[in-house]
C-alpha positions in Angstrom: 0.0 0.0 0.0 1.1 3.7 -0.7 1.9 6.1 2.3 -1.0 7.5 3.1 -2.0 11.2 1.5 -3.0 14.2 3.8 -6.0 15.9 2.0 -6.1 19.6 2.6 -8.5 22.7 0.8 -5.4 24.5 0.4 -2.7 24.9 -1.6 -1.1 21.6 -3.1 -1.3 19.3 -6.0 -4.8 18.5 -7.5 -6.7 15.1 -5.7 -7.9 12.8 -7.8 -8.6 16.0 -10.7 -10.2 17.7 -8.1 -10.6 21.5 -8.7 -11.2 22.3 -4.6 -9.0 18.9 -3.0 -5.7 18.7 -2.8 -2.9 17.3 -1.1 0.4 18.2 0.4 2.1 15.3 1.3 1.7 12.0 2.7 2.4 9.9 6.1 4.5 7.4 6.3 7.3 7.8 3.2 7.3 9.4 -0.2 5.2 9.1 -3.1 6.6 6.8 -6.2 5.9 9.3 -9.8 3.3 6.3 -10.3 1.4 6.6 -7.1 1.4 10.4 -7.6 -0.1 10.3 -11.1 -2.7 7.8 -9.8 -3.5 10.2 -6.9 -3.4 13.4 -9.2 -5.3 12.4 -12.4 -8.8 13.5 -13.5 -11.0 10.2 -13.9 -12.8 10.0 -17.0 -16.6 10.6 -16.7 -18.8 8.3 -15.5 -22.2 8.1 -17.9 -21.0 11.4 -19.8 -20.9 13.0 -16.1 -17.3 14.8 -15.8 -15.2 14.6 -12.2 -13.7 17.3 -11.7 -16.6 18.6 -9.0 -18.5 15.9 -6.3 -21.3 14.9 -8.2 -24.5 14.2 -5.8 -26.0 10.8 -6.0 -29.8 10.7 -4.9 -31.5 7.8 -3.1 -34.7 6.6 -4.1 -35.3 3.5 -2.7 -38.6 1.2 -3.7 -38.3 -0.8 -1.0 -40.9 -1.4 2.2 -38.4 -1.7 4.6 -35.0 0.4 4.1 -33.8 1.8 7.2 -34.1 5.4 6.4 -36.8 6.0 3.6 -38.7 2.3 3.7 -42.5 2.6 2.2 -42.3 6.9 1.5 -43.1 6.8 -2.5 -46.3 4.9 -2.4 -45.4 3.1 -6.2 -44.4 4.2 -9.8 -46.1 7.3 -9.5 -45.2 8.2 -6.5 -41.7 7.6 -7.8 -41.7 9.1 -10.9 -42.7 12.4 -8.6 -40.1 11.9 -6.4 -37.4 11.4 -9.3 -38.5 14.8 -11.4 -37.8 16.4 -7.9 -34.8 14.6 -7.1 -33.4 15.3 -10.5 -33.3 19.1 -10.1 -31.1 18.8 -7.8 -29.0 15.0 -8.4 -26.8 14.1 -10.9 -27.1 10.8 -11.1 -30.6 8.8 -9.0 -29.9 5.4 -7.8 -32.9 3.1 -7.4 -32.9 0.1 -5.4 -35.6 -2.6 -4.7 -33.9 -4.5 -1.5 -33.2 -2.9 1.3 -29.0 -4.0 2.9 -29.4 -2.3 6.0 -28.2 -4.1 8.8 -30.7 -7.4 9.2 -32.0 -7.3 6.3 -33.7 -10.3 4.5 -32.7 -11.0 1.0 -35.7 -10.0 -1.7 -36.4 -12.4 -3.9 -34.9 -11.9 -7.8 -38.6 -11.4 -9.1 -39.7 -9.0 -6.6 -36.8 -7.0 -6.7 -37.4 -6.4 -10.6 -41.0 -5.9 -9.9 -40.0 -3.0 -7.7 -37.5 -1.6 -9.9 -38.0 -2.1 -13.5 -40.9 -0.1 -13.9 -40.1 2.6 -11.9 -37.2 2.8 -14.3 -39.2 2.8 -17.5 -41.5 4.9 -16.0 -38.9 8.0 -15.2 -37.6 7.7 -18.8 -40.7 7.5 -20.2 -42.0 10.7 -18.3 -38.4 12.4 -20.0 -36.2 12.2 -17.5 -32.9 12.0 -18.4 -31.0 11.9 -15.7 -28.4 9.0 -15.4 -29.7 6.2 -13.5 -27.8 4.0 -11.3 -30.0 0.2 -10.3 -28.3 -0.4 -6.5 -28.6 -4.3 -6.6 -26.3 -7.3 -6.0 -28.1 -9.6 -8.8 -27.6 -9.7 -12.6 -31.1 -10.6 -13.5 -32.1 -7.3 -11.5 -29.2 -5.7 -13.3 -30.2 -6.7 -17.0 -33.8 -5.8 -16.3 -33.1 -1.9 -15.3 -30.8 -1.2 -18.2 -33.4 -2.8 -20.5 -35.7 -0.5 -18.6 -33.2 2.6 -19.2 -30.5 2.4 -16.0 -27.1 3.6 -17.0 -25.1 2.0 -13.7 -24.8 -0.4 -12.0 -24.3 0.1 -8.1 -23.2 -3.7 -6.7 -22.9 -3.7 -3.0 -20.7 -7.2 -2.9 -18.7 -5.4 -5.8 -19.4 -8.3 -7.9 -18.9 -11.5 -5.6 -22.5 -11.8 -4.8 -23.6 -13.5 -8.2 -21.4 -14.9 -10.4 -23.3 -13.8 -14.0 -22.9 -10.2 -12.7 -19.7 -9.4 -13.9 -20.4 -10.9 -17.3 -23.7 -8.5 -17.5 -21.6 -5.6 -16.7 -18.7 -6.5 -19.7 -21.1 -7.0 -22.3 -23.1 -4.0 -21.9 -19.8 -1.9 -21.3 -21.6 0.1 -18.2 -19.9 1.8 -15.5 -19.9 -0.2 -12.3 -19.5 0.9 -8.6 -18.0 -1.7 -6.7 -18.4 -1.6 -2.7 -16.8 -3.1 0.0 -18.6 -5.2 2.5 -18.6 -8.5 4.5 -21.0 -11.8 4.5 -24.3 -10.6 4.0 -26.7 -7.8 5.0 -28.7 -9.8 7.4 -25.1 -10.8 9.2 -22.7 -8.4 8.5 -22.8 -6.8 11.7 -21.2 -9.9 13.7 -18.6 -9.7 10.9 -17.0 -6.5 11.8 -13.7 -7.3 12.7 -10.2 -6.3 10.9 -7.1 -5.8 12.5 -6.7 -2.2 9.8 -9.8 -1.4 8.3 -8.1 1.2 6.0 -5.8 -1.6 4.8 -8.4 -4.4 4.9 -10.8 -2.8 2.5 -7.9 -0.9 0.6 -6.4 -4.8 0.0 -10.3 -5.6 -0.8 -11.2 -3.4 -3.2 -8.1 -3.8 -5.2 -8.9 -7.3 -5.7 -12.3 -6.5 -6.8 -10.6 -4.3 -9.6 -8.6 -6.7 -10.7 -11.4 -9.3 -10.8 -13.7 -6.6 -12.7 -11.0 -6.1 -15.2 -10.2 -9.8 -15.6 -14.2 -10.6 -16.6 -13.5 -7.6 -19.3 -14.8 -4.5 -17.2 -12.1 -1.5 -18.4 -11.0 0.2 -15.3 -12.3 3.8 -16.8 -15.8 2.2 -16.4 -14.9 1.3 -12.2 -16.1 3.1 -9.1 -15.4 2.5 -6.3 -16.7 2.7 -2.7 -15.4 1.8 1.1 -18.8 0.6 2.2 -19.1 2.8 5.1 -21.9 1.1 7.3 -21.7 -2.3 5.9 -19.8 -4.6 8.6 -18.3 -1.5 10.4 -18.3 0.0 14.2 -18.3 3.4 14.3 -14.7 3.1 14.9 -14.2 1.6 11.5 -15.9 4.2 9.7 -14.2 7.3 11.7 -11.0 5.1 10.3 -12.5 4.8 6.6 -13.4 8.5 6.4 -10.2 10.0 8.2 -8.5 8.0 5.2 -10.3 8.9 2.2 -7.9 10.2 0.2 -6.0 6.9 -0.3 -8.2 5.0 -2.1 -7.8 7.4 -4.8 -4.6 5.8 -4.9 -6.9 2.6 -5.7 -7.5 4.7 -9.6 -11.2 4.8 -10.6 -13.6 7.2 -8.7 -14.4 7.3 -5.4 -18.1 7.1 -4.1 -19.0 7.8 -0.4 -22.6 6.8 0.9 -22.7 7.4 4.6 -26.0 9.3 4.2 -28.3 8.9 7.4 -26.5 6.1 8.6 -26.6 5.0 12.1 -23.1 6.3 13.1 -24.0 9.6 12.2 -27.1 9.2 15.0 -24.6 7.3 17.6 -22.1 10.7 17.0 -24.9 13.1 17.1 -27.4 11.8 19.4 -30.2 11.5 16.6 -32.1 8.1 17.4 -34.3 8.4 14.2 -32.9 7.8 10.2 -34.5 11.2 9.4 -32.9 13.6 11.6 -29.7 12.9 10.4 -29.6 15.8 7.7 -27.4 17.7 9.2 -24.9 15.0 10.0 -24.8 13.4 7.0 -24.2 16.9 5.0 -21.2 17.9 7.3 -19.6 14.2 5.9 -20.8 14.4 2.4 -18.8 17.6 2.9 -15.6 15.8 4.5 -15.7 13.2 1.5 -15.7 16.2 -0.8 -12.6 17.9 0.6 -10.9 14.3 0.5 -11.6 14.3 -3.4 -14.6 11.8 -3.8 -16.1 12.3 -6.8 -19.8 10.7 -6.0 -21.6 11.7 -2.6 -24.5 9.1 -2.1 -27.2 10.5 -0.3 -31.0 11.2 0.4 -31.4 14.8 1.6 -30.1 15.7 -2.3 -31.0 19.6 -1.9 -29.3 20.3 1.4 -26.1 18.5 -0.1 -26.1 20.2 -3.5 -26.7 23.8 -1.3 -23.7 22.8 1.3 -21.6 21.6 -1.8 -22.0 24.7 -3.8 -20.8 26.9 -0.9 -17.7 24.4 -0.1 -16.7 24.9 -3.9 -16.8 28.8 -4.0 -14.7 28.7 -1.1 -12.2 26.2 -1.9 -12.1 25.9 -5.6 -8.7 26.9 -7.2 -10.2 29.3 -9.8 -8.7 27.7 -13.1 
């Protein structure tokens, strides 16, 4: 693993492309010309969305049962509203049909499309064009929301969970965000045990690339994400956060989806999902200033307000 860079808002070289993170050294040795230029470069757009700003990700989950929104849309229609709202203020909306919270049950592959599919179909079909990420860990739930018009695919096992998923991803040549997590949602919890998180899912994810690239993914199409939340104390995600910057050492783009999780509420005192806002802006707002280029997150228009004053006050001006 690479030393370890020390994001900063001031002056120093460009993180990860960024126009408002940078770095100024690292901890723990020196920085090989390679490392540097993987830590420095712009990554290429992600479904014709450029990188050099945070681009906000907006949850809209179909689900009965996800720990923050569960049961809020009320079907397609309710969706479809909630997506031409959403999409004033998101760059890309990710739509998932099974909730991974902590406990969950798995959703059967049927249901899950039911759920999603037509919500798809139905936001294209009312002209939105927004890209559209399909959060699921299951091909057949994959192939059915970029029939349905999905551009991403958002795979919480980063690929391990079915074996066709990979394949689906290479032949359609879609981007991919692959996440870092342990066992499975109803389990992971009691899973949560590393002796160095950083290095751990640092070690992880580079696997995951390798694998992607192996099944004919090209890196440009790969995201990726620590999983903050999935098989973590709140210890482990204080770690994962504090050490942001290095998985831009990693090379695709960085997504961070800490939104309303239940660290924020164990930090902050807020027992219930939805009072989280505040808490979950102030990190979307750390993950910017360590260079991530997707923020994952429900409360869309308080991020994309917060974000736009972060950038006026920390972009370089070129």
């Amino acid at each position: 693993m690479i030393p370890r860079p020390i994001a900063t808002t001031g002056p120093g070289l460009p993180l990860a492309g960024s126009r408002s993170a940078r770095f100024v050294g690292t901890e723990g040795g020196d920085l090989s010309d390679a490392d540097r230029d993987r830590l420095t470069a712009l990554r290429p757009p992600i479904a014709g969305l450029s990188l050099e700003r945070p681009r906000v990700m907006g949850i809209l989950n179909v689900t009965p049962d996800s720990f923050s929104d569960g049961g809020d849309l009320g079907g397609v229609v309710g969706a479809v509203a909630r997506a031409r709202a959403m999409a004033l203020e998101a760059d890309i909306l990710d739509i998932g049909g099974e909730s991974t919270r902590p406990g969950a049950e798995e959703v059967a592959v049927d249901e899950e499309i039911a759920r999603t599919a037509p919500v798809i179909r139905a936001i294209r079909e009312a002209g939105i064009t927004t890209p559209i990420s399909i959060d699921t860990r299951k091909a057949p739930v994959a192939e059915a929301a970029l029939d349905a018009g999905a551009d991403i695919v958002n795979d919480v096992t980063a690929l391990r969970f079915d074996p066709d998923m990979a394949g689906l991803v290479a032949a359609r040549q879609v981007p991919v965000c692959l996440m870092h997590s342990v066992a499975d949602p109803k389990t992971m919890q009691a899973h949560a045990r590393y002796d160095d998180v950083v290095t751990a899912v640092f070690d992880h994810l580079a696997e995951r690339i390798s694998a992607a690239e192996a099944a004919g993914i090209p890196r440009e199409l790969l995201i990726v994400d620590p999983g903050i939340g999935f098989g973590k104390t709140l210890q482990h995600n204080l770690s994962l956060l504090r050490a942001l910057a290095l998985y831009h050492a990693l090379g695709p783009a960085l997504l961070v989806g800490a939104s309303r999780k239940r660290f924020i509420g164990e930090i902050a005192g807020a027992d219930a999902a939805k009072d989280r806002t505040a808490g979950s802006v102030a990190v979307a707002l750390h993950a910017a200033a360590h260079g991530a280029q997707i923020l994952r997150v429900h409360d869309t228009y308080e991020t994309r307000q917060a974000l736009a004053l972060h950038l006026a006050m920390n972009e370089d001006g070129t």
